[in-house]
N, C-alpha and C positions, 0 to 999 in steps of 0.2 A: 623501316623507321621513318624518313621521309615524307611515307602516304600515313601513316599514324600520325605525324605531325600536321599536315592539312586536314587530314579529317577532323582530330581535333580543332583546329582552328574553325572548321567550319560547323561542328557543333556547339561552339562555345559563340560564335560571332556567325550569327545569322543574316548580317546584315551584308556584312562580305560576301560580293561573288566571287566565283571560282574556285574556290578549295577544294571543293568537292570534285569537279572535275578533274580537276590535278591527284587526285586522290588518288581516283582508281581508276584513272589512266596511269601513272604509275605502278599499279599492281597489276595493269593487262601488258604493259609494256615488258614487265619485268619477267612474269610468268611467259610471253612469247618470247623473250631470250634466251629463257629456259630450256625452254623446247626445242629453241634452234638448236643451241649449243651444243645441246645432248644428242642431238638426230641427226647428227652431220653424218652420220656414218651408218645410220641405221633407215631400213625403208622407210622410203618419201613420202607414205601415205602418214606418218604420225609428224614430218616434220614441216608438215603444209599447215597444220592452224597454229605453228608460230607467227610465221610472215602476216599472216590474216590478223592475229592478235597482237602485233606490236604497230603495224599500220593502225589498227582502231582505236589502239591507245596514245598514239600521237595525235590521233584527231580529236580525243574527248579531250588532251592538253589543247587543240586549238576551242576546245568550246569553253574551258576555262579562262582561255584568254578571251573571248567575246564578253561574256560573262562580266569579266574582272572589269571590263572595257565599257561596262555598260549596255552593253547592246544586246538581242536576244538569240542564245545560242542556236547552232543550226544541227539539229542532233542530227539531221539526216546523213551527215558527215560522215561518221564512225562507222554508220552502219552500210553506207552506202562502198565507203574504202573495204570493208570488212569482207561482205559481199564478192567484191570485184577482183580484189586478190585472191579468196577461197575460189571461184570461177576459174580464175587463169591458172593458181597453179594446178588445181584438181583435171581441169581440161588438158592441158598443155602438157602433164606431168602423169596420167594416171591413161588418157586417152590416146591423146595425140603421141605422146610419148617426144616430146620435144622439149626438153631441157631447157637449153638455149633462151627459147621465144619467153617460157615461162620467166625465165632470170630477168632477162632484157624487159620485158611489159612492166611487174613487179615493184624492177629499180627503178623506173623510168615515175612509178605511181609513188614511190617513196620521195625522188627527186622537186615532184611538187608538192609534197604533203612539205616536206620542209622548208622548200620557199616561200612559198605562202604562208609556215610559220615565222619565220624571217620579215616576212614585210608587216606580220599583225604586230609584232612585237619590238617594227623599229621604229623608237621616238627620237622627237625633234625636242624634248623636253626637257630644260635642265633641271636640275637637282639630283639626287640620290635615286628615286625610281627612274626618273628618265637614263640615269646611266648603269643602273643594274638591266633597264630591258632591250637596252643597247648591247650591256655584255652577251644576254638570254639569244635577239636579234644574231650576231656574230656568231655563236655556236650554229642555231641553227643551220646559216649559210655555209656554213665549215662543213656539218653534215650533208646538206645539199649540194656542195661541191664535190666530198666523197660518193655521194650516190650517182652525181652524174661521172664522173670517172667509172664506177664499177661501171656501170651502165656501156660505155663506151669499147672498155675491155671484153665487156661479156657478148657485146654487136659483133666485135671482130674474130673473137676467139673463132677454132674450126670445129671441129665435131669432137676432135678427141680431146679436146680443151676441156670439156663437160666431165668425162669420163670418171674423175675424182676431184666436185666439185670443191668439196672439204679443205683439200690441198690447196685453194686459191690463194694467194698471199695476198690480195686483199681482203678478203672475205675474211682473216684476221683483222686484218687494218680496221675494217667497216664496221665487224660488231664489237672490238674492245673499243675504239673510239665512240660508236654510239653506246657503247653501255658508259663511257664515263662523262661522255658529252649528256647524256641525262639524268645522269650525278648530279653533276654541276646544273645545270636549267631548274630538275627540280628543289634544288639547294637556295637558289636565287629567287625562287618564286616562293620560297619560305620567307628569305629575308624581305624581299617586297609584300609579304604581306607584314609582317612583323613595323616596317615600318609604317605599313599602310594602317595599321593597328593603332601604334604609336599615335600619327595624325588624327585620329577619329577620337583620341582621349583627350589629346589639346582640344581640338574642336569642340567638346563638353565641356573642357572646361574653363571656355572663353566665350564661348555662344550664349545666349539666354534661349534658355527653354522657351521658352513662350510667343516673342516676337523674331528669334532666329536672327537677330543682330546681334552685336558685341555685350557682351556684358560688365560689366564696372571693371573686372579684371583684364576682358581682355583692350576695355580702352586703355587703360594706363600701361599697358605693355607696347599696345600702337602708339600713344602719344608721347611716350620715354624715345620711340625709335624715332617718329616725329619729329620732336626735340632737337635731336642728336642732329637729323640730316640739315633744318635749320639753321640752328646754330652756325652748325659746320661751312656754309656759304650766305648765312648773314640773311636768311629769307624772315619775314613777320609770319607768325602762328596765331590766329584766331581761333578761342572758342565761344561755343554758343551754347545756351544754357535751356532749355525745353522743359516744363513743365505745365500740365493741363490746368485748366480752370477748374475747380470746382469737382473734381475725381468724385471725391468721397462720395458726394448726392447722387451720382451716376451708379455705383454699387449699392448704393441704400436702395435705390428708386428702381433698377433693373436689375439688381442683382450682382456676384462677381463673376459672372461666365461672360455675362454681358460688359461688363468690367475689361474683360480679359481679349474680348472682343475688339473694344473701341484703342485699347494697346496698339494691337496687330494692326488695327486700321490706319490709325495714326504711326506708329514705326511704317508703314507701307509708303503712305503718302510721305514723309521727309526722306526717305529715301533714292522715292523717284526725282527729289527736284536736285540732291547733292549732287557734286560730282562724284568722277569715279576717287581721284586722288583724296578725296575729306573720308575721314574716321570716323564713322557714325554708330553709336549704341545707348543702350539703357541703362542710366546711370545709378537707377535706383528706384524703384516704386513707380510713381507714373513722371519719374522725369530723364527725359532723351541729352544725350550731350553730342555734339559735334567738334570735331578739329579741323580748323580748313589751313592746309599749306599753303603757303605763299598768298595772303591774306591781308587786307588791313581790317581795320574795323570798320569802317564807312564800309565797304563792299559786303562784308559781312554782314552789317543793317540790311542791306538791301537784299541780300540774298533772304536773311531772316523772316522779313518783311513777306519776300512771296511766299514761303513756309507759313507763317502766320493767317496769311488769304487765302492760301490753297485749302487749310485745314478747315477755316470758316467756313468755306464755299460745297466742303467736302463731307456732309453730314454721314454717319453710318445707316446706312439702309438696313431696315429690321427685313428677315425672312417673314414671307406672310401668315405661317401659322402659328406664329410669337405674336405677330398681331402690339406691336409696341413703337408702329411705327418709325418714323426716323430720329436720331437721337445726334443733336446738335451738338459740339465742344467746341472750344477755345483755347488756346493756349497764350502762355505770357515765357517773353524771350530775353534772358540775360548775353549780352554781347561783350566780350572782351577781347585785345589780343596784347601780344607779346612788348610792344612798344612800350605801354605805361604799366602793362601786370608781371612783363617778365617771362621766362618760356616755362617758367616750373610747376608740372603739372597741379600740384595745390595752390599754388598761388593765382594763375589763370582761372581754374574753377572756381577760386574763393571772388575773384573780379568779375567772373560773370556771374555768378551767384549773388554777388550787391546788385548787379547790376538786374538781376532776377527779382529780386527778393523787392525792388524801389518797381518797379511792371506791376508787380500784381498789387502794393500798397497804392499805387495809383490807378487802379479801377480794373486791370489783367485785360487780355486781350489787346498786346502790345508790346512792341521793341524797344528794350530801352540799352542804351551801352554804356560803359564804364567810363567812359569820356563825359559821357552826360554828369553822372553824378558824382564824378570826382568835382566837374566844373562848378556843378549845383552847389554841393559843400564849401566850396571856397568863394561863392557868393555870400553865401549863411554867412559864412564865417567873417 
């Protein structure tokens, strides 16, 4: 039921690694318990490609975790464990006729298959995955711990310790613990995916397609939380308000692929100059907003300000067989913060937004802040 359940996952969500792995390494795992359990008692020649098939399916579980992990699976694993166990018990057990050595080699190659699963799987990382593969981590070692224990037993035993290997009282211990110890692991590495699932559907639908920043949605869910921590110790929240000059001639004139282009170009360049701690996404069409913590609006000018020159300075370069050469923008920057607009998310963007909206009636291609033209108004006035 379990490898039904990652396979599934991993036909329906392609993007996830490891299910697969997990899959049917669970089903080689399970089929080699099989075969143990059943052949304890019966000639040793049907009960050698369990041990061979439950070592190779622990190791396609370590290629799921590389996988899961990013990184690129090292299949030679499985096959190399698979191999190396079918060797020693066929030789040791069919040939040599030594029991013993075969046990002892075997445990000893199970002992590090499971550390090593253990150390792939131990994070320093909080939240909910980092403490489910904390719990996955500790199983492992649990296992690891019981295999070097048999391991140890089966070095000292004497000849007639072999005799009726079945009879071991660990070798109870060792396969009902590891068949529930991989109950549970691949239980866990359901619910790590499931919420690993979970995060990938926030992720859509807070992301913008297009420039891979924030999207309207998921600013006002950053700047609500924003908010709160301000508030809460009395810090100033600036926003800034980003809109291009002139968009629309730039899709008339090159099109909207080229359009879509000069987005991503511009979302690249504000990105690199914000910090880490400011809230940066697409507010709407071709206009960007930012929140910057612990902020006033003088510094906020100024940060604007190289945002503004950078993007001048920073033409889109056309690929040469577009042949449309380099394609200039400009943008016009509304600045507000929390001191005279308040920290509530529409009320800040509606003060940068004047303070937007007064940039480009006076010529665009500049910073203007809400101090300005509050001040401006009550000269008029």
């Amino acid at each position: 039921m379990l490898s039904m359940l990652l396979a599934i996952t991993r036909s329906h969500h392609k993007g996830v690694n490891g299910p697969g792995y997990w899959a049917v390494g669970n089903l080689v795992i399970g089929l080699g318990m099989v075969l143990v359990l059943m052949q304890l008692d019966a000639p040793k020649l049907i009960f050698l490609p369990g041990m061979a098939l439950i070592g190779a399916g622990l190791c396609l579980y370590i290629n799921g975790i590389q996988a899961f992990n990013g990184k690129n699976p090292d299949h030679r694993i499985p096959i190399i464990v698979f191999i190396l166990l079918a060797i020693i018990d066929l030789y040791f057990m069919l040939v040599h006729h030594n029991m013993q050595l075969a046990i002892v080699l075997s445990t000893l190659i199970f002992s590090v298959i499971y550390l090593y699963s253990a150390r792939l799987t131990f994070s320093r990382d909080d939240g909910l995955v980092g403490n489910l593969f904390w719990i996955v981590s500790s199983l492992y070692l649990l296992m690891a711990l019981l295999m070097l224990s048999r391991f140890v037993y089966a070095l000292r035993a004497g000849g007639e310790g072999f005799e009726s290997f079945a009879k071991w009282p660990i070798n109870a211990y060792t396969f009902m613990l590891g068949a529930v110890a991989q109950f549970f692991i691949s239980s866990l590495f359901v619910l790590i995916l499931s919420y690993k699932l979970n995060q990938n559907l926030e992720s859509i639908a807070t992301i913008d397609g297009l420039t891979n920043i924030l999207n309207r949605r998921g600013l006002e869910d950053a700047a609500a939380k924003m908010q709160d921590m301000c508030k809460r110790i009395n810090l100033s929240m600036t926003v800034i308000l980003i809109d291009i000059d002139h968009f629309k001639k730039v899709n008339d004139k090159y099109g909207h692929l080229t359009g879509d282009d000069v987005l991503r170009h511009i979302a690249k360049v504000i990105a690199g100059i914000l910090r880490a701690s400011d809230v940066f996404g697409r507010y709407g069409g071709e206009e960007f907003c930012a929140f910057l913590p612990n902020t006033t609006e003088s510094a906020a000018i100024g940060l604007a300000e190289r945002i503004r020159t950078a993007i001048e300075a920073s033409p889109l370069k056309s690929e040469p067989e577009l042949a449309r050469g380099e394609i200039k923008t400009t943008i016009s920057i509304g600045v507000a913060d929390s001191v005279r607009a308040g920290y509530d998310f529409k009320g800040l963007v509606a003060a940068a937004d004047g303070a937007l909206y007064s940039a480009k009636n006076s010529g665009r291609n500049q910073v203007v802040g809400y101090t300005q033209i509050t001040r401006d108004t009550k000269v008029l006035a």
